[in-house]
PDB file as gemmi writes it, atoms N, CA and C in Angstrom:
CRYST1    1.000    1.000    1.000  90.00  90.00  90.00 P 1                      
ATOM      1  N   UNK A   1       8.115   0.439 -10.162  1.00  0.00           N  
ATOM      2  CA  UNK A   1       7.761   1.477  -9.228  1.00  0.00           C  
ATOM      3  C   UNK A   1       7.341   0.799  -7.933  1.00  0.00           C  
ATOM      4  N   UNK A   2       7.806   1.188  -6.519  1.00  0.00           N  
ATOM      5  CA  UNK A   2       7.776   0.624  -5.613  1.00  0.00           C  
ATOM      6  C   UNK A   2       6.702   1.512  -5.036  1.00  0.00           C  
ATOM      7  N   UNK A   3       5.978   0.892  -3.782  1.00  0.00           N  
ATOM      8  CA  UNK A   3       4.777   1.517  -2.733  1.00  0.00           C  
ATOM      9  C   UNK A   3       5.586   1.302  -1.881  1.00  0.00           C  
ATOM     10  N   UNK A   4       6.293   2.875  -1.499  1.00  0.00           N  
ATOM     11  CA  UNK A   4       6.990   2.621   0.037  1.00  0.00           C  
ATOM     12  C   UNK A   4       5.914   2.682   1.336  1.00  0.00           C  
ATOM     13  N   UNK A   5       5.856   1.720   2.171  1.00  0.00           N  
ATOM     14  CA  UNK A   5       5.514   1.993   3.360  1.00  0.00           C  
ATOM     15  C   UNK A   5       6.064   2.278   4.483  1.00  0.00           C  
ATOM     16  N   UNK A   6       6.251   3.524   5.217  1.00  0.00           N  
ATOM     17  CA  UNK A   6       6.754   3.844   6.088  1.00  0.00           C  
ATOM     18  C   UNK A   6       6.682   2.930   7.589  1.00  0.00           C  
ATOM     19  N   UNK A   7       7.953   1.852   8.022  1.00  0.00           N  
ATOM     20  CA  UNK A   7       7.409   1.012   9.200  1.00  0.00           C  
ATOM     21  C   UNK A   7       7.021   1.795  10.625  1.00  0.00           C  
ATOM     22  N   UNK A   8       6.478   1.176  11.680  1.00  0.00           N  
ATOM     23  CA  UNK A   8       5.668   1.466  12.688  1.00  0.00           C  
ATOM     24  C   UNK A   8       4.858   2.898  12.617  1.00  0.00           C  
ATOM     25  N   UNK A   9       4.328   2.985  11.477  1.00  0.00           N  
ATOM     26  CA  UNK A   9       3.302   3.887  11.334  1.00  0.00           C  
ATOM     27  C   UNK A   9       1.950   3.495  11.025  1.00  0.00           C  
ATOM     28  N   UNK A  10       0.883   4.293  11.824  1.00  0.00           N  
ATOM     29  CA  UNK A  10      -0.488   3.585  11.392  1.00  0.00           C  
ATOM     30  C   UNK A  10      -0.601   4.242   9.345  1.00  0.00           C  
ATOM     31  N   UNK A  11      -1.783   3.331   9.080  1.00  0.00           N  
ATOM     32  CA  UNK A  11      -2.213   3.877   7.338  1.00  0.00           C  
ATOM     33  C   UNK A  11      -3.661   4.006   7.839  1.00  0.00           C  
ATOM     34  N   UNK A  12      -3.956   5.294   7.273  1.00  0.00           N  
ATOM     35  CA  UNK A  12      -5.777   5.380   7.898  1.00  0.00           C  
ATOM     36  C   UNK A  12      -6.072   5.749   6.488  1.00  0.00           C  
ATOM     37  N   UNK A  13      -7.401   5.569   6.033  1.00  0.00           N  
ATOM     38  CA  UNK A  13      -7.990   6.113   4.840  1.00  0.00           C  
ATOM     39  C   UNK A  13      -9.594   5.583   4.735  1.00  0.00           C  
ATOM     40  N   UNK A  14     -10.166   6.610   4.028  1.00  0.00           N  
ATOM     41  CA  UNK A  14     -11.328   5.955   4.198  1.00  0.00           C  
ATOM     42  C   UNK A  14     -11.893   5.609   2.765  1.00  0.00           C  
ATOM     43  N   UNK A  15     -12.187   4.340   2.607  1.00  0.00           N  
ATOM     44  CA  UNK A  15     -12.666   3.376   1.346  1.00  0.00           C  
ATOM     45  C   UNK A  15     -13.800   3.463   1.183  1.00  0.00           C  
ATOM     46  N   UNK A  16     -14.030   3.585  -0.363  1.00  0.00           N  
ATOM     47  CA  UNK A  16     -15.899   4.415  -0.384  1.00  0.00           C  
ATOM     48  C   UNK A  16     -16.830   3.007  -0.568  1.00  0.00           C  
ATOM     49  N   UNK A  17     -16.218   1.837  -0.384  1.00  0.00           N  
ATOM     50  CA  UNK A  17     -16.854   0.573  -0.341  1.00  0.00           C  
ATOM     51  C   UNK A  17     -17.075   0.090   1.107  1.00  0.00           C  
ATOM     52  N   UNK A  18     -15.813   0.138   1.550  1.00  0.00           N  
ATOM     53  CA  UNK A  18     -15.740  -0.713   2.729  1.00  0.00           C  
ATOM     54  C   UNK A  18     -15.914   0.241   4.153  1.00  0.00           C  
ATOM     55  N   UNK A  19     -15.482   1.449   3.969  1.00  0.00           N  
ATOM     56  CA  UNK A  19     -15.295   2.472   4.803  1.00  0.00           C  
ATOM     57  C   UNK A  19     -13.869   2.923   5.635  1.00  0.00           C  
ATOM     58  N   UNK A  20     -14.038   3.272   6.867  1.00  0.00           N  
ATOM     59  CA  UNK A  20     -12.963   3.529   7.131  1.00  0.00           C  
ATOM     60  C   UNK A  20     -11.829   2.091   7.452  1.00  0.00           C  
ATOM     61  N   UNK A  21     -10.293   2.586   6.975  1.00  0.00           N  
ATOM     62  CA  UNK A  21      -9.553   1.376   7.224  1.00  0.00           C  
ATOM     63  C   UNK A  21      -8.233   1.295   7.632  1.00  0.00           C  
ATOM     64  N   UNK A  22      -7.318   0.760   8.702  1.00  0.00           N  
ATOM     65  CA  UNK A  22      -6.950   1.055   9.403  1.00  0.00           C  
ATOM     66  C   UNK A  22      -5.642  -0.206   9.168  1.00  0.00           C  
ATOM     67  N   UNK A  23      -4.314   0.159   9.111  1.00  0.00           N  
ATOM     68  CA  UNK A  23      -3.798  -0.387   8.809  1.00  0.00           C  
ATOM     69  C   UNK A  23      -2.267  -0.332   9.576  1.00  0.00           C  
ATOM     70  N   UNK A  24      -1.484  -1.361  10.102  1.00  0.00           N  
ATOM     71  CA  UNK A  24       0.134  -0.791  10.665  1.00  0.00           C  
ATOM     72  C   UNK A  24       1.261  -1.638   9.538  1.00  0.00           C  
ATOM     73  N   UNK A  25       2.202   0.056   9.408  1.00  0.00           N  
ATOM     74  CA  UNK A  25       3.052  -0.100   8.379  1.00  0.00           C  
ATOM     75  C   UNK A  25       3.862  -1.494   8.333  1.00  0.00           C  
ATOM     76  N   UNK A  26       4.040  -1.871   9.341  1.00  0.00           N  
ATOM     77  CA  UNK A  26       4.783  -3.552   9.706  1.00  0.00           C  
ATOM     78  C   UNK A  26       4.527  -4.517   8.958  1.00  0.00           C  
ATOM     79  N   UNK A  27       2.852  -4.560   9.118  1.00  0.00           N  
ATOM     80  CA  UNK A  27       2.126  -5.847   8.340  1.00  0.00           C  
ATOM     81  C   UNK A  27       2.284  -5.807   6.721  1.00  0.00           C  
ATOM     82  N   UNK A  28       1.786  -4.346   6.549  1.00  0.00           N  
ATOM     83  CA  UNK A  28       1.684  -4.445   4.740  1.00  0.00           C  
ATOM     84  C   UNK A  28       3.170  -4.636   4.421  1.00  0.00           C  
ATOM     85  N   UNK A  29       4.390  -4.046   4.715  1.00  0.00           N  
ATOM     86  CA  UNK A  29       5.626  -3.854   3.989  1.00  0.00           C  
ATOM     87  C   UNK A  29       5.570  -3.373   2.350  1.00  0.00           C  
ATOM     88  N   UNK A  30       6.434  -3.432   1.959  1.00  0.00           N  
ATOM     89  CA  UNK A  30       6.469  -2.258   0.539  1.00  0.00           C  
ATOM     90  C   UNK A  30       6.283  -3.550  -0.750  1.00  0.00           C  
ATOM     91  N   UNK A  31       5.533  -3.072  -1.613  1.00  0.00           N  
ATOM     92  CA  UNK A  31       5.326  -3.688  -2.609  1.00  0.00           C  
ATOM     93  C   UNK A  31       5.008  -2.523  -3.863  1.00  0.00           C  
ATOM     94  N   UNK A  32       5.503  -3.695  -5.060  1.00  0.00           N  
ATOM     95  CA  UNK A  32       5.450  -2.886  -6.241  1.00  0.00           C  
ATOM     96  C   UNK A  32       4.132  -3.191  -6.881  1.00  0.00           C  
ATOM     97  N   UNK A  33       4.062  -1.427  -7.920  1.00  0.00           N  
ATOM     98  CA  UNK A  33       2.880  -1.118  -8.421  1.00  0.00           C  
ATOM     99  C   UNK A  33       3.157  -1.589 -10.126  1.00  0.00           C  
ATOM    100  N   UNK A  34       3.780  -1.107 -10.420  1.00  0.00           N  
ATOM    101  CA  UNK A  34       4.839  -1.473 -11.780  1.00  0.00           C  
ATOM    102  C   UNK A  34       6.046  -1.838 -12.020  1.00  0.00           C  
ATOM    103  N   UNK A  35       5.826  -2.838 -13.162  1.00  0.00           N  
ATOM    104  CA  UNK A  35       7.252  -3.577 -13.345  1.00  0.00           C  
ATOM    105  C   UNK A  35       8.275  -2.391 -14.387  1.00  0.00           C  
ATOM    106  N   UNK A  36       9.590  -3.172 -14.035  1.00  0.00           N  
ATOM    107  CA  UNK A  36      10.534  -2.029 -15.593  1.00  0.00           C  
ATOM    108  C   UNK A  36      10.139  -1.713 -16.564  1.00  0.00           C  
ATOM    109  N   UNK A  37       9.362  -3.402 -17.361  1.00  0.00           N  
ATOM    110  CA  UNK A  37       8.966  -2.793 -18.175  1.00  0.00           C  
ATOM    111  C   UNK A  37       7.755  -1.795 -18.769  1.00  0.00           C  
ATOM    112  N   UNK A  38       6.977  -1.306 -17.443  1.00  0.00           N  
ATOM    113  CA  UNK A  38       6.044  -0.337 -17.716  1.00  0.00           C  
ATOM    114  C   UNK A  38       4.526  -1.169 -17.332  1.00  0.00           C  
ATOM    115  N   UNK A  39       4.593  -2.280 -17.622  1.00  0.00           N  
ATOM    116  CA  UNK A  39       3.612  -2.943 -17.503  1.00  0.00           C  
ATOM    117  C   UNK A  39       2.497  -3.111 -15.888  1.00  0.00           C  
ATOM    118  N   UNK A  40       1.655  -3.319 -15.256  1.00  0.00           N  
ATOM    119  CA  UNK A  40       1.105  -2.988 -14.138  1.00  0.00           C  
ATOM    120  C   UNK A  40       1.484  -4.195 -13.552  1.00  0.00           C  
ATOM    121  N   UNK A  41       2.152  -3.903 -11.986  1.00  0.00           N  
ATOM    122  CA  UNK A  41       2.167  -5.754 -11.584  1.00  0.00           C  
ATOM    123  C   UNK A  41       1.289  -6.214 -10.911  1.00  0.00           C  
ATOM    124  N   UNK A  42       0.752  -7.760 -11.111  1.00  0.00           N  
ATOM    125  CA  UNK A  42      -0.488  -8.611 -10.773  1.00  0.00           C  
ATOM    126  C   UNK A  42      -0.309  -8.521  -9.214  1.00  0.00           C  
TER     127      UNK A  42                                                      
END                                                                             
């Protein structure tokens, strides 16, 4: 399962640790959450 990130878009959200956080789609690029076989990836 992939985390699409949409490019040249900001990511805003607010983190109940760190607080608010502010992010452009460029830097992160898309990464996976789970592998085929079901398992969570590191």
């Amino acid at each position: 399962m992939r985390f699409r990130v949409q490019r040249g878009q900001s990511i805003d959200f607010n983190d109940l640790v760190k607080g608010q956080q502010h992010f452009v789609g460029d830097d992160i690029g898309d990464f996976i959450i789970r592998s085929a076989d079901g398992t969570p990836a590191l």
